[in-house]
Backbone bond lengths (Angstrom), bond angles and torsions (degrees), N, CA, C in turn:
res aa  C-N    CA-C-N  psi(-1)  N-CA   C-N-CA  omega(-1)  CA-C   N-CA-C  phi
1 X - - - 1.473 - - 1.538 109.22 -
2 X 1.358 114.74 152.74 1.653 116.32 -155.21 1.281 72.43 -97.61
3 X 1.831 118.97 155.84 1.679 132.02 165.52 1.471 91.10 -108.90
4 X 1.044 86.67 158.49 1.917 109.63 -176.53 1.448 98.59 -121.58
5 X 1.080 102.98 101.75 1.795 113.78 -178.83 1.293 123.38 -153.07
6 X 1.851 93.43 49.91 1.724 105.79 -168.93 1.329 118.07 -73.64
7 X 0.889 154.79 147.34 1.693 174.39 106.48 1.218 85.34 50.59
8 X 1.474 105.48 -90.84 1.667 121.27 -156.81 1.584 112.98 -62.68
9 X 1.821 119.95 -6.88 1.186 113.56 -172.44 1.758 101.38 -94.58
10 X 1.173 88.33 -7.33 1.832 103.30 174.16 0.993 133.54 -79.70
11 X 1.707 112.16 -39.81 1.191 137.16 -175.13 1.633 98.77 -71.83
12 X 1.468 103.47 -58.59 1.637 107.93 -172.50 1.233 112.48 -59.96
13 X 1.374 132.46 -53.88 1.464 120.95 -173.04 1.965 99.37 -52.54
14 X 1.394 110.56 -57.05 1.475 97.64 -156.10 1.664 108.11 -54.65
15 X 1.421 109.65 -15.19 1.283 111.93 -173.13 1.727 108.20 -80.37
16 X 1.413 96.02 -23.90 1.197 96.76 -171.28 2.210 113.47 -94.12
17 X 1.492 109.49 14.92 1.356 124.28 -177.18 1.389 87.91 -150.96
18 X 1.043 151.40 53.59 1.171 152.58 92.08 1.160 138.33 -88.69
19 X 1.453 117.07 10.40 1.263 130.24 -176.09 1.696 90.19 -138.35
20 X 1.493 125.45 23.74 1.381 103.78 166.57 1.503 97.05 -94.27
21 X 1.511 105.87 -178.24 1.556 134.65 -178.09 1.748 99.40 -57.50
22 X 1.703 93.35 -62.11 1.588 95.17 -150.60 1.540 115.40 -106.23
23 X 1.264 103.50 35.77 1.681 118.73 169.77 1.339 94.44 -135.29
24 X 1.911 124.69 129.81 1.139 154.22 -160.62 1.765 91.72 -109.69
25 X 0.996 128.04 -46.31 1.527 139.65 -164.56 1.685 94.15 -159.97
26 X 1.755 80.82 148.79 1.799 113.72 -174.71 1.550 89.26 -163.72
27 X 1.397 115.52 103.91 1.740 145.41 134.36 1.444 120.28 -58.21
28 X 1.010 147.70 114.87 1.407 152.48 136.88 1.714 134.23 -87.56
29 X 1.580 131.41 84.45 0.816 131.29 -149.77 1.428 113.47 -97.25
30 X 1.005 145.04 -176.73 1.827 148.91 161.40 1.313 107.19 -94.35
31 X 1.266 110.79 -36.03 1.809 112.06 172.48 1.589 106.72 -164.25
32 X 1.206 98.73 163.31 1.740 131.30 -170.10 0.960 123.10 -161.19
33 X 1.417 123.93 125.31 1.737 118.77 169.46 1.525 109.44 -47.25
34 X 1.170 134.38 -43.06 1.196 123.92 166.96 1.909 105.79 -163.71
35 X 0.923 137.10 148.69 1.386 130.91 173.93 1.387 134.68 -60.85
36 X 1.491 106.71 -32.86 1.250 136.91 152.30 1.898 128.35 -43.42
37 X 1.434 89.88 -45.55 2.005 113.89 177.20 1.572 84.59 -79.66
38 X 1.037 140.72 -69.16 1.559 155.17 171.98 1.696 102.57 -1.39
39 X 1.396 80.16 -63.65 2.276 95.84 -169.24 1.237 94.46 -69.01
40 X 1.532 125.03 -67.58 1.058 128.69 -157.53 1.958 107.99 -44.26
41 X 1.459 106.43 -51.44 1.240 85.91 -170.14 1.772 122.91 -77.68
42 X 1.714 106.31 -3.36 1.013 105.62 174.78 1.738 121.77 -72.58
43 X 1.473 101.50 -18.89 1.284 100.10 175.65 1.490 121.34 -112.37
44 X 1.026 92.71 31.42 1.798 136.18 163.00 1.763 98.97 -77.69
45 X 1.128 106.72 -54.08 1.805 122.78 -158.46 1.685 101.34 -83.54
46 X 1.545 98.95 -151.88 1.465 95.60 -155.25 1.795 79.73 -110.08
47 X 1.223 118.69 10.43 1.573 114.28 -172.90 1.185 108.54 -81.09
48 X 1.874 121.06 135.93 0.928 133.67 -158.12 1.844 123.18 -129.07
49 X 2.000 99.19 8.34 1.358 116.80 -160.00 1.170 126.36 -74.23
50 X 1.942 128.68 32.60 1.167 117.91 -172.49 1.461 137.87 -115.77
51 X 0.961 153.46 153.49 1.865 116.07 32.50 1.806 105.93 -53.29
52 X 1.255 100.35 127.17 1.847 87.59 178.03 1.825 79.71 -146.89
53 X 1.836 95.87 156.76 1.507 127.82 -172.51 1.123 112.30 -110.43
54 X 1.645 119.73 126.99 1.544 102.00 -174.25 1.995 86.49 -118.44
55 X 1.295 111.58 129.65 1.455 114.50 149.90 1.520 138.57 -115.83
56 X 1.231 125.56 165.69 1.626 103.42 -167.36 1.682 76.43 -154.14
57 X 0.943 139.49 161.12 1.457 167.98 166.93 1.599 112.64 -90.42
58 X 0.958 131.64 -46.44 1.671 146.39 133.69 1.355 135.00 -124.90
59 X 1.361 94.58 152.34 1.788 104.80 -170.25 1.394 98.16 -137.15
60 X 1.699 90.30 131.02 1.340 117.10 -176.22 1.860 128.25 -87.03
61 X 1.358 88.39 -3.53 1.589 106.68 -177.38 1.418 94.22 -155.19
62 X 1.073 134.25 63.40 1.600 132.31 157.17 1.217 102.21 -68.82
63 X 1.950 93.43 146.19 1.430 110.56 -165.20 1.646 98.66 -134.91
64 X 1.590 105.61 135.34 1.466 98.46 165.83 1.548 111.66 -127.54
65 X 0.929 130.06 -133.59 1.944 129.01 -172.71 1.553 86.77 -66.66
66 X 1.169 102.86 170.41 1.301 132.65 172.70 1.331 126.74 9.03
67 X 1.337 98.92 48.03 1.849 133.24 157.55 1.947 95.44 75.83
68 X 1.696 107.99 22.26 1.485 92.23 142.64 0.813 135.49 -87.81
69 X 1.521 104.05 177.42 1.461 123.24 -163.93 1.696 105.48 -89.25
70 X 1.612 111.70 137.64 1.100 139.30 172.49 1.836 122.06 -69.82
71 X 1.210 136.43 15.82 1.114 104.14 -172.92 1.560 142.81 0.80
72 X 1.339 132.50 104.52 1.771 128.54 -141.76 1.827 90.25 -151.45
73 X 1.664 107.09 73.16 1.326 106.23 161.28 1.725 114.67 -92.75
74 X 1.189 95.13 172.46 1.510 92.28 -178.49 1.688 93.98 -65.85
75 X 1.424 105.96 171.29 1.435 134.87 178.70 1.458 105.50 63.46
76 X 1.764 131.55 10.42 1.493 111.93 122.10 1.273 136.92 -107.79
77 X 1.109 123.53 150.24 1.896 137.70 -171.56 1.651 99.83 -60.39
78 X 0.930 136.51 99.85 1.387 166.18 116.64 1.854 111.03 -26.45
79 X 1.252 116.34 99.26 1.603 91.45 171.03 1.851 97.98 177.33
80 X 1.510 96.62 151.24 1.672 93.67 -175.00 1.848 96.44 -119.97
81 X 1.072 114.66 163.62 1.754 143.06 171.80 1.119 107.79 -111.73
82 X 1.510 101.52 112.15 1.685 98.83 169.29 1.638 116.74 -113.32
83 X 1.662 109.65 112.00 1.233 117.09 -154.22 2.011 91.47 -101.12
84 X 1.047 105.17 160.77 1.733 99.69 149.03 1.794 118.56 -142.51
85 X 1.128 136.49 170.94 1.181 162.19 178.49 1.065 108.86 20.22
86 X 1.810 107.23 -69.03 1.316 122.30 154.34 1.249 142.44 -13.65
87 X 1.450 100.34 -44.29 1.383 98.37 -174.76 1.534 117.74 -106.26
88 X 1.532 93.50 32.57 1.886 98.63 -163.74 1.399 99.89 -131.02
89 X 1.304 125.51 141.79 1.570 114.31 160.10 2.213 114.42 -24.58
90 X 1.295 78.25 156.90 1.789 90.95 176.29 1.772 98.00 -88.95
91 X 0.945 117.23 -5.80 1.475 129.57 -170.36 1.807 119.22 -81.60
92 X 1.228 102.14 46.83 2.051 100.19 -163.37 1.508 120.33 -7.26
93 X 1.848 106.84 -42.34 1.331 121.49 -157.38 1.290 91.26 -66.70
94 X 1.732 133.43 -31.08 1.275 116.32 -168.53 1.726 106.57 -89.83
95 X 1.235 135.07 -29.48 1.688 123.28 166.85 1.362 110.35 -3.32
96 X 1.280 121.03 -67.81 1.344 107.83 178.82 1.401 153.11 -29.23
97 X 1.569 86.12 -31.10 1.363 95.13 164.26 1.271 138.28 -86.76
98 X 1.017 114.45 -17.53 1.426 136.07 161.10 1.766 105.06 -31.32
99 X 0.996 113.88 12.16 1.936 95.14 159.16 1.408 86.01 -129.47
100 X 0.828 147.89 -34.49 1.963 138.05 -179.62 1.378 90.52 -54.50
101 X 1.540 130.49 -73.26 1.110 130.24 173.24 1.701 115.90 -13.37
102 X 1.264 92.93 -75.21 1.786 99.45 176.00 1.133 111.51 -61.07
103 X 1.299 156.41 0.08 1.381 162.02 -120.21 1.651 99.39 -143.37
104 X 1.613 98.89 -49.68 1.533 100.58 169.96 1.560 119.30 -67.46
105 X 1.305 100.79 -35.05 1.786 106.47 174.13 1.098 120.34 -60.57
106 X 1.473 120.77 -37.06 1.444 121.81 -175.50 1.553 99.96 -87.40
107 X 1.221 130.24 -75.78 1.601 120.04 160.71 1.418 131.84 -4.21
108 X 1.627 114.94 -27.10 1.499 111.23 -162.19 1.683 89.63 -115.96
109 X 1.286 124.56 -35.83 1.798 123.07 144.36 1.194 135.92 -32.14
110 X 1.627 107.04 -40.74 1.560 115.28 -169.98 1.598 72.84 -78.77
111 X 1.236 121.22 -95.80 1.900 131.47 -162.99 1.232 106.88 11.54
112 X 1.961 118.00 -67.91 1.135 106.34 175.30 1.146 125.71 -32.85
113 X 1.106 122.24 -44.40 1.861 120.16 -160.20 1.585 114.00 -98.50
114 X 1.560 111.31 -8.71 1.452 113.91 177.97 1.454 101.01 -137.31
115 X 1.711 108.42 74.28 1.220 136.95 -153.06 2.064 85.85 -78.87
116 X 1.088 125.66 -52.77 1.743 142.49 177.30 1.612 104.13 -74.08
117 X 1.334 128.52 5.70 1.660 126.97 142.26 1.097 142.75 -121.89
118 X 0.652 133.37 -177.40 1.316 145.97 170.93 1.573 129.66 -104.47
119 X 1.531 96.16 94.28 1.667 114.64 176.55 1.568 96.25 -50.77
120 X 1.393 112.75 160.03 1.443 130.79 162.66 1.639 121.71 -175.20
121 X 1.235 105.12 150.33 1.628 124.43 178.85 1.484 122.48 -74.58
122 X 0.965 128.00 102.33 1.664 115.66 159.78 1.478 101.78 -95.70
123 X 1.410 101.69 135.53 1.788 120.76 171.22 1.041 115.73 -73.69
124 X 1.173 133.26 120.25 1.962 106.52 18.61 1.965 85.00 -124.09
125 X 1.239 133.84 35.14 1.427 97.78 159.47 1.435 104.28 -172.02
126 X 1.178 135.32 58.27 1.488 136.03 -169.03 1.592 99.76 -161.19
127 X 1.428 93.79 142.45 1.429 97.92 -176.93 1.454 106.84 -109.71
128 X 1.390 149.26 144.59 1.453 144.71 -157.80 1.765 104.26 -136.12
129 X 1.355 115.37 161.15 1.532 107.58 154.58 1.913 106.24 -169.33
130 X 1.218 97.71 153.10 1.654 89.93 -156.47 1.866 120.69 39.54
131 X 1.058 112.04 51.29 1.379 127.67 -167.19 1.912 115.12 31.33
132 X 1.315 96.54 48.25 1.401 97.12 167.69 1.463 116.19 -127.10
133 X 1.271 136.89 151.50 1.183 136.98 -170.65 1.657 123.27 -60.70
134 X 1.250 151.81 74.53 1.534 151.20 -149.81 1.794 96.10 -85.63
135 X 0.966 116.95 -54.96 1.538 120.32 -166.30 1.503 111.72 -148.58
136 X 1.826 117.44 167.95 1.621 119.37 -168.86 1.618 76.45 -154.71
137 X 1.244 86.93 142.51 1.590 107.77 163.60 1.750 103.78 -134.39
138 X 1.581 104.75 140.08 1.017 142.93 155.67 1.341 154.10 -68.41
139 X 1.157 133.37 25.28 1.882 133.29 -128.56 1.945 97.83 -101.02
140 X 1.154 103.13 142.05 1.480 120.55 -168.89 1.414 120.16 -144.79
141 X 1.299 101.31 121.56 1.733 96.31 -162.92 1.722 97.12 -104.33
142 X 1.329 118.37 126.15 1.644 149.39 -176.25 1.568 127.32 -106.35
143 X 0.990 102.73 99.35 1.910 91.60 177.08 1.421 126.60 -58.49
144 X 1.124 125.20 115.51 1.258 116.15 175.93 1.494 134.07 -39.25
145 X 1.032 137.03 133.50 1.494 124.16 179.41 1.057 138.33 -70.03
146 X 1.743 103.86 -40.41 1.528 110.52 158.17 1.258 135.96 -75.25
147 X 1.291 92.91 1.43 1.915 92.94 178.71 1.363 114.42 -159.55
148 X 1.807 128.36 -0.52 0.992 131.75 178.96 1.441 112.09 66.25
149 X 0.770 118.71 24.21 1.414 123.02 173.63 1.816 109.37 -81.65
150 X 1.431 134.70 127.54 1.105 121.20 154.07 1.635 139.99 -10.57
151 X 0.818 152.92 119.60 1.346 133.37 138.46 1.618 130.33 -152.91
152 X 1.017 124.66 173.04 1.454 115.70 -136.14 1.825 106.27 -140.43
153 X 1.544 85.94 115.06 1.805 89.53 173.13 1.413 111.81 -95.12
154 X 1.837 96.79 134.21 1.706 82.19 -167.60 1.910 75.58 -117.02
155 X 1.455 111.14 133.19 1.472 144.81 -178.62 1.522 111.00 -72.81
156 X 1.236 158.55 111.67 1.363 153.74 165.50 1.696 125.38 -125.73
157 X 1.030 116.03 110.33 1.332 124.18 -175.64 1.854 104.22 -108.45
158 X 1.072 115.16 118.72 1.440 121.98 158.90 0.834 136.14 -130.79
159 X 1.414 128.99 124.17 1.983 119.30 -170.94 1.045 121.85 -83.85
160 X 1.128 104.63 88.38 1.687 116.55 173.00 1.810 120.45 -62.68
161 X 1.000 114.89 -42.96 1.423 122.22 -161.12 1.648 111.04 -141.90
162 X 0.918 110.06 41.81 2.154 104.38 -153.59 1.610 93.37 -106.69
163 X 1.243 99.20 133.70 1.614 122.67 -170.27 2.077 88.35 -96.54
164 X 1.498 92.78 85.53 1.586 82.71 160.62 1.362 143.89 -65.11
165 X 1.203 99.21 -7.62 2.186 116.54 172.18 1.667 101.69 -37.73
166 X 1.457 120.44 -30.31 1.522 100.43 -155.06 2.171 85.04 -111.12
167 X 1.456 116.34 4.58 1.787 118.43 -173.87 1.250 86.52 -70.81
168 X 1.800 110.76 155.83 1.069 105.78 132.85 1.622 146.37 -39.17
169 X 1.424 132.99 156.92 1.291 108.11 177.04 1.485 138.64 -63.71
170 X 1.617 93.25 -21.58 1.466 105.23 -177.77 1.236 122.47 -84.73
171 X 1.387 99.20 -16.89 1.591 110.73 172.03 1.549 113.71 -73.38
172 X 1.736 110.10 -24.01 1.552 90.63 -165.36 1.746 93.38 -86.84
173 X 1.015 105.02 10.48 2.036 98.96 -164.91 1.588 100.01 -93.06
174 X 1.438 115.39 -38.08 1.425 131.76 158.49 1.276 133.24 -52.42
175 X 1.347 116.84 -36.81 1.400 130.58 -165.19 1.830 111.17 -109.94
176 X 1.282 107.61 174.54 1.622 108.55 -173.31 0.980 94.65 -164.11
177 X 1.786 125.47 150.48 1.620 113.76 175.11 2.237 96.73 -139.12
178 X 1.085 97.45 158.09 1.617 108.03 -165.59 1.730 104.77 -32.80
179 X 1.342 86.28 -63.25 1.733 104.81 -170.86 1.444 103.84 -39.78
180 X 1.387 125.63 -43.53 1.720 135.77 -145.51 1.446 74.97 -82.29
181 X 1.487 130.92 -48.74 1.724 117.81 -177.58 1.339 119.32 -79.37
182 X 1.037 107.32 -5.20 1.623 94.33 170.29 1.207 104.39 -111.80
183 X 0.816 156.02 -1.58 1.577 158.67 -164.64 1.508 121.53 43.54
184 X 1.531 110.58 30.54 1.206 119.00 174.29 1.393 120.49 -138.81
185 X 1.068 136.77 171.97 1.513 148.32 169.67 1.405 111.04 -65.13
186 X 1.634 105.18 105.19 1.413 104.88 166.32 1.812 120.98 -128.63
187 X 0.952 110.15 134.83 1.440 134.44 -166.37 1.609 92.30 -53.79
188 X 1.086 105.40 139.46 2.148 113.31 168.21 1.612 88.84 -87.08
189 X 1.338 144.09 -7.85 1.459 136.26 -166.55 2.224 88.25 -85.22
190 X 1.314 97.02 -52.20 1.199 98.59 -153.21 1.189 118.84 -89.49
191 X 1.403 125.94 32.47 1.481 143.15 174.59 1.596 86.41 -134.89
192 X 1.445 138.17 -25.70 1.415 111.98 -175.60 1.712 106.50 -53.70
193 X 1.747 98.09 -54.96 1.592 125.64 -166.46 1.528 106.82 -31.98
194 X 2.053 88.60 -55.81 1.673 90.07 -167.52 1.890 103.97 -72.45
195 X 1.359 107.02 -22.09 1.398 90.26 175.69 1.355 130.75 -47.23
196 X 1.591 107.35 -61.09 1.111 133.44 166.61 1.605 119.35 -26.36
197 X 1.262 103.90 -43.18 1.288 112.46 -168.22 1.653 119.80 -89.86
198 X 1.472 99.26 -25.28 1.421 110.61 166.03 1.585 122.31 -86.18
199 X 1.127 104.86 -11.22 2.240 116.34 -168.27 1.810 90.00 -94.95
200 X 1.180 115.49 -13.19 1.788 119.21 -171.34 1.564 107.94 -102.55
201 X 1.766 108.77 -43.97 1.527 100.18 142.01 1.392 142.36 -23.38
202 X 1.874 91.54 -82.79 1.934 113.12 -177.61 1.655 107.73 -59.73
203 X 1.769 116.80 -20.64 1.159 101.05 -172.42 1.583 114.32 -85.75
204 X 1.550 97.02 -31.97 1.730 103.67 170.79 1.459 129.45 -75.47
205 X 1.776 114.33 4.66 1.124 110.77 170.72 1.610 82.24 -91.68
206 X 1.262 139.37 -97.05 1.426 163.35 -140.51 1.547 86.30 -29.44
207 X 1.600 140.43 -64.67 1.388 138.79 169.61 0.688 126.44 -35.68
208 X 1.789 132.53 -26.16 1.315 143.53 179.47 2.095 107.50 -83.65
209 X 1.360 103.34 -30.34 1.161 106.89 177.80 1.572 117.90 124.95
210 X 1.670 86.59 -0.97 1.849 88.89 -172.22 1.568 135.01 -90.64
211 X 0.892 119.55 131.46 1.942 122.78 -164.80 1.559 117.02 -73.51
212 X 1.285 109.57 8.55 1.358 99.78 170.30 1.388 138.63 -83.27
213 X 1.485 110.40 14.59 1.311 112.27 152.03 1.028 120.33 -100.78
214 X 1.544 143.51 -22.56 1.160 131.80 129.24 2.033 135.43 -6.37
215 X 1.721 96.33 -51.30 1.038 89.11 177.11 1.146 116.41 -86.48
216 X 1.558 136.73 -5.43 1.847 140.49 169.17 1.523 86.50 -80.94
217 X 1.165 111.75 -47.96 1.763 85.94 -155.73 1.676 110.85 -39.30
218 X 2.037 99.14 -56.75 1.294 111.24 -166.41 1.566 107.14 -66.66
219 X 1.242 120.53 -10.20 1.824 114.59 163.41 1.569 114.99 -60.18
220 X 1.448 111.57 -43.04 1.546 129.99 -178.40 1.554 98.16 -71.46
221 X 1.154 134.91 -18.90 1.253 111.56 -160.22 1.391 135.97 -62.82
222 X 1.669 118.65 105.83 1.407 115.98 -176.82 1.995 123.61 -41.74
223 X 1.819 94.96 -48.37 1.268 88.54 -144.41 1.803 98.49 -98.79
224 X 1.374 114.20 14.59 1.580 119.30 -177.27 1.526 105.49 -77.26
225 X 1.516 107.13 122.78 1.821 117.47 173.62 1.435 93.35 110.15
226 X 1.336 130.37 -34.81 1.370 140.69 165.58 1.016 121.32 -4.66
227 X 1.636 145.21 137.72 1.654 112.49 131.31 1.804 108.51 -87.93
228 X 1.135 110.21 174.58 1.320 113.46 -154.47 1.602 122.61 -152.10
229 X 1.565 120.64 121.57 1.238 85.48 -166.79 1.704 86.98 -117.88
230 X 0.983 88.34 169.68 2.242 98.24 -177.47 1.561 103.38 -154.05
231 X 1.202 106.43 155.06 1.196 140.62 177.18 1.160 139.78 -126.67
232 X 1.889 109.75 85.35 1.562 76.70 -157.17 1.254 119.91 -125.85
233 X 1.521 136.91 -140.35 1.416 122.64 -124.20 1.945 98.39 -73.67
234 X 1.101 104.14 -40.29 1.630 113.96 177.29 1.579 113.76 -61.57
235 X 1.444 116.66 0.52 1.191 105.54 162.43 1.902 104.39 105.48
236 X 1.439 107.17 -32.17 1.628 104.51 -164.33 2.214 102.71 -89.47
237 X 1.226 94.52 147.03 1.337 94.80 -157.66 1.837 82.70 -97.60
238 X 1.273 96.73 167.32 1.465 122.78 -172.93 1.763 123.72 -138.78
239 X 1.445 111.60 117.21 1.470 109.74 -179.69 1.214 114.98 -112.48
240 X 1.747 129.84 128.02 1.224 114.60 153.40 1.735 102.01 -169.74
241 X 1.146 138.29 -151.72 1.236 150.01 -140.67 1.812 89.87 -133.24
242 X 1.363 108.54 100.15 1.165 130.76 166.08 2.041 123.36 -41.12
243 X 1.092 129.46 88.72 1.442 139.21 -143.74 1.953 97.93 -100.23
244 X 1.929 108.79 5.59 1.766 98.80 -166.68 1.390 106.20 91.23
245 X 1.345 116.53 -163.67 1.350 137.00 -146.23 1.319 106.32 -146.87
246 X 1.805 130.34 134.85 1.253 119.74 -160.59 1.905 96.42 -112.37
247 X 1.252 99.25 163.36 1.430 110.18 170.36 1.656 124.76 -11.56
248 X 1.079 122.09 -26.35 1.639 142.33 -170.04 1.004 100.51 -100.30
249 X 1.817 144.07 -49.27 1.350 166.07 -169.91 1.623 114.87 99.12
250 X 1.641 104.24 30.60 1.262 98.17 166.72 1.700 135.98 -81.00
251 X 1.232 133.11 155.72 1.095 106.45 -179.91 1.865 116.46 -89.49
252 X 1.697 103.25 154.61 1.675 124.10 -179.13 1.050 106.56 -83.80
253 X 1.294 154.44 133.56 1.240 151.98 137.72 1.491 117.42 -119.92
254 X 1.124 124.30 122.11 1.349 130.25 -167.14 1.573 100.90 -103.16
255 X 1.617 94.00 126.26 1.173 100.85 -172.10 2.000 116.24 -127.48
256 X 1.364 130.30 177.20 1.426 95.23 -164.49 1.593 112.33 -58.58
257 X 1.289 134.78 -51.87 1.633 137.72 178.88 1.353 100.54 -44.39
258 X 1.168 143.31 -22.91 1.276 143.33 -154.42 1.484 146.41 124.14
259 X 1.211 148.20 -132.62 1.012 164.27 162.86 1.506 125.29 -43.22
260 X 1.260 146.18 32.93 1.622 126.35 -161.20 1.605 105.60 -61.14
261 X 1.204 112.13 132.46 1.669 115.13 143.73 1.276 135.21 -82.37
262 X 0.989 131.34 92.06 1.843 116.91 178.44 1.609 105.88 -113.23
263 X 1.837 90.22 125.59 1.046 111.52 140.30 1.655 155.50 -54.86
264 X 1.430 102.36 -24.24 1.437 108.89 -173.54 1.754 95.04 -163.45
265 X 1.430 91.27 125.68 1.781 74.83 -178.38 2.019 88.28 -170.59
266 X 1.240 110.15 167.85 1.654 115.90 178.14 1.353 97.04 -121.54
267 X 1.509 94.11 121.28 1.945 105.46 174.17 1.532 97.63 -77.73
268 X 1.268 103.20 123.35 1.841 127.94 166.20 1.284 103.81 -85.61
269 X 1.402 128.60 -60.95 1.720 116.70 178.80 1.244 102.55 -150.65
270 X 0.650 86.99 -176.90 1.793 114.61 -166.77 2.001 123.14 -142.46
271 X 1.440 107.49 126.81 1.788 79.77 174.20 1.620 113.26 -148.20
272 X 0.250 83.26 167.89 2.386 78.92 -166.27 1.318 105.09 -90.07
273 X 1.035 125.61 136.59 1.747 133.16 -164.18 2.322 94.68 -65.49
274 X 1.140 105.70 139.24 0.922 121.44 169.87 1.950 119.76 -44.95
C-alpha cells in the first residue's frame, strides 16, 4: 500500500497545531525509541512546555500495557499528549479514567473513516472493529520535575495506512488499519489534526465534571454480555460474564457470588454469548 507522507501535508498540519490554543509544543520526528520514552524523559528535565505533542513516523521500541511491544511501521500515527493537572478532574480517584476518556476520542475519529463498521472499546485501552485490533492507548502518570506536580502522557498508536506485507502473519489476521476500512488513501497527518481536536474536546468535558463520555464509551462497548476472562494484577485469574463499566470506569463482571469490580486487570479472552 502506497503511504501518503508528502512534504506539504506535513508542513501544513504542524503549521496547523502549532498555532492551536491548547498545544504549547508539537515535535515531529523520523524516529524514536518510542514517543512515550520521548515525554517521559522530557519531563525528567527542567522542560516545562505543556499541553505539548510528541510524533515520530517510527518507533523503535514501541510500548503498549504491560511492557508490550508496539509494532510502529510507517503508515501508523505513533504519538503521545502531554497533559498536566489542569486538564484532569481535581478528583485523583477519577485519573484513571483518563484512557476510556481517550478511547472515546480515538473511537469517534476512527467512525469517521469506517463509516460501514462498527468502532468499539475493549477495557480499559484498545480500540477494535470487526473484531480486529485498530488502535492501543497507553496513558502514564509522571511527576513533573520542576515542580512535582502530576502530569500525564497519554500514548496512542493507530493504523492508519500500514502495509502489512512486512507484519507478522498473525498480526495481520488480528489487526486492521483506517485506510483498509475505508477503502481509500488516508493521510497519518489528517487523523492526527482531527485527533487532536477531538481528545481537547472529551478532555474538557470530563474536567468540567461531565459523563458524557461515559455514555459513548458504554455504546462502544466490546466486551459487555461477554464472558470474560482477566487476570489480574495479584496474579489470580477471574471468570464470568462481563456486566460494562461502573460510574468510576471500572470494570463489572458478574460472577457466580455476584458482582466483581476490577479496577486493573489484563483481558485474556473474551467470547460473545451464544
Amino acid at each position: 500500500m502506497t503511504h501518503y507522507w508528502h512534504q506539504h501535508h506535513r508542513e501544513a498540519a504542524l503549521e496547523h497545531l502549532q498555532q492551536s490554543s491548547w498545544l504549547r509544543e508539537v515535535r515531529w520526528l523520523a524516529e524514536v525509541d518510542s514517543t512515550n520514552s520521548l515525554a517521559r524523559r522530557e519531563l525528567a528535565s527542567s522542560w516545562d512546555r505543556w499541553p505539548a505533542l510528541f510524533v515520530a513516523d517510527r518507533q523503535t521500541a514501541g510500548r503498549g500495557r504491560a511492557t508490550r511491544q508496539w509494532w510502529s511501521p510507517m503508515g501508523c500515527l505513533m504519538c503521545s499528549f502531554v497533559v498536566g493537572v489542569e486538564h484532569v478532574p481535581g478528583d485523583s480517584a477519577l485519573w484513571p479514567q483518563l484512557s476510556l476518556v481517550t478511547g472515546v476520542a480515538v473511537a469517534e475519529v476512527a467512525q469517521s473513516h469506517a463509516a460501514q463498521s462498527q468502532v468499539q472499546l475493549k477495557w480499559p485501552n484498545d480500540v477494535f472493529v470487526d473484531g480486529r485490533k485498530l488502535a492501543g492507548i497507553l496513558v502514564e502518570a509522571i511527576p513533573r520535575a520542576v515542580d512535582g506536580r502530576m502530569s500525564f502522557i497519554i500514548g496512542i498508536g493507530i493504523n492508519v495506512a500500514v502495509d502489512w506485507s512486512e507484519a507478522d502473519p498473525a498480526l495481520r489476521q488480528r489487526a486492521c488499519s483506517l485506510a483498509e476500512l475505508a477503502r481509500q488513501p488516508i493521510a497519518v497527518e489528517q487523523v492526527l489534526i482531527r485527533l487532536t481536536e477531538r481528545l481537547q474536546v472529551w478532555l474538557e468535558s470530563w474536567q468540567q465534571g461531565q459523563w458524557a463520555w461515559r455514555e459513548m464509551w458504554t455504546e462502544r462497548s466490546l466486551l459487555t454480555g461477554c464472558h470474560i476472562q482477566v487476570r489480574l494484577p495479584s496474579g489470580r485469574m477471574l471468570e464470568g460474564v462481563c456486566q460494562g463499566i461502573d460510574a468510576s470506569g471500572c470494570l463489572l463482571i458478574q460472577i457466580s457470588s455476584g458482582i466483581e469490580r476490577v479496577q486493573s486487570a489484563d483481558v485474556i479472552a473474551w467470547h460473545s454469548p451464544p
